[in-house]
C-alpha positions in Angstrom: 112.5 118.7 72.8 108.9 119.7 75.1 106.4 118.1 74.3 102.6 119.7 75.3 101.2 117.8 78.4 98.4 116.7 75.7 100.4 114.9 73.8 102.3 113.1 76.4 98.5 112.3 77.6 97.6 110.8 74.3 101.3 108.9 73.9 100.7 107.3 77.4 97.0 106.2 77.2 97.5 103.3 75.0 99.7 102.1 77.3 97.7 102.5 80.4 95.2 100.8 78.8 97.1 97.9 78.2 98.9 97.7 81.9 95.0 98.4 83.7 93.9 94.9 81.7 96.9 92.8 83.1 96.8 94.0 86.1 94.8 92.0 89.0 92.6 93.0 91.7 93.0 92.3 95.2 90.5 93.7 97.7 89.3 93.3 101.1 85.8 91.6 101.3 84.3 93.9 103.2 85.3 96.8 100.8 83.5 94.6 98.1 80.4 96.4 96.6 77.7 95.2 94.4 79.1 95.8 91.3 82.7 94.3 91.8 80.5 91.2 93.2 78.7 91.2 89.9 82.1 91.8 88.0 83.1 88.7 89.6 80.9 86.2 89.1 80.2 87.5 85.2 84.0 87.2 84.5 83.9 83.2 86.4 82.7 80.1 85.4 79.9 78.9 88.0 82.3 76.3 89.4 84.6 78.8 90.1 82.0 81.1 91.4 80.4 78.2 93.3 83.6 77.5 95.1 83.5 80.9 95.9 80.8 80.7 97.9 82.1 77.2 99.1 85.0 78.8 100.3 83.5 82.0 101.8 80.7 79.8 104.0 83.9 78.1 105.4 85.6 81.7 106.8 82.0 82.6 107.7 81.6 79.2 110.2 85.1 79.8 111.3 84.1 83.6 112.2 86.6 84.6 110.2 86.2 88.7 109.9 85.6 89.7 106.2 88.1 92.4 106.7 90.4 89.8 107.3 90.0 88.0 103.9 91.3 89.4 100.7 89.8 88.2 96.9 92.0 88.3 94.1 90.5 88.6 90.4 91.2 89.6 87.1 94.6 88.0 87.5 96.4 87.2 84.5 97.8 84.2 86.4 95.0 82.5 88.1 91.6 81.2 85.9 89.6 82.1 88.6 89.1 83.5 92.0 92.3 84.0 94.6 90.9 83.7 98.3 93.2 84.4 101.6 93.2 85.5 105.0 95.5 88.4 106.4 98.4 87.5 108.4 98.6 84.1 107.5 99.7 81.7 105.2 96.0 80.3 104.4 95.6 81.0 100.3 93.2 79.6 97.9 92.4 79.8 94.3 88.9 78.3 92.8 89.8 77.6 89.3 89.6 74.9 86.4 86.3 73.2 88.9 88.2 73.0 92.0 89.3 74.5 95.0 92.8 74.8 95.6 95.1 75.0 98.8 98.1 76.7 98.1 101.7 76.5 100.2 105.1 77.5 98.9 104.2 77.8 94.9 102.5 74.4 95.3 98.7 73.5 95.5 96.5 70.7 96.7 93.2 70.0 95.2 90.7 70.2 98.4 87.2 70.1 96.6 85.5 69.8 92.7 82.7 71.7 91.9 
């Protein structure tokens, strides 16, 4: 049985739909505009966000390249904001009023907001 390409279309779109609002973000910082900055801190809590800027203030004293460091949002798995640099193993999350330091699946508190 053919089915018209519009109906496929139509079929499809509540599904794409549902698998663009699970899936996470992950961008360079330097590729960050405006918007997606106000996208993030409007989906955040201000700890979160404030741990944000924590975190980022760090990388920038440690003249760490912004192409280097890649954000992670809309995550279905992390309440917050996924920070790490390229090529290492350096990862953290700021969620639930704290930054985390995360190695091998496990993380260490660092800092409360």
């Amino acid at each position: 049985m053919k089915f018209p390409l519009k109906t496929i279309f139509i079929l499809a779109l509540p599904a794409l739909a549902l698998s663009d609002a699970t899936r996470a973000e992950t961008l360079e910082l330097s590729k960050i505009d405006r918007k997606t900055e106000l996208h993030i801190q409007r989906g955040n809590t201000k700890q979160s966000v404030q741990c944000f800027a924590f975190i980022l203030k760090d990388f920038q004293d440690r003249k760490i390249r912004k192409s280097d460091i890649y954000v992670t949002f809309d995550d279905p798995n992390i309440d917050g904001i996924g920070v790490g640099i390229a090529e290492t193993d350096e990862n953290y999350t700021c969620e639930a009023g704290e930054l985390r330091a995360w190695e091998a699946g496990e993380y260490r508190a660092v800092k409360r907001f």
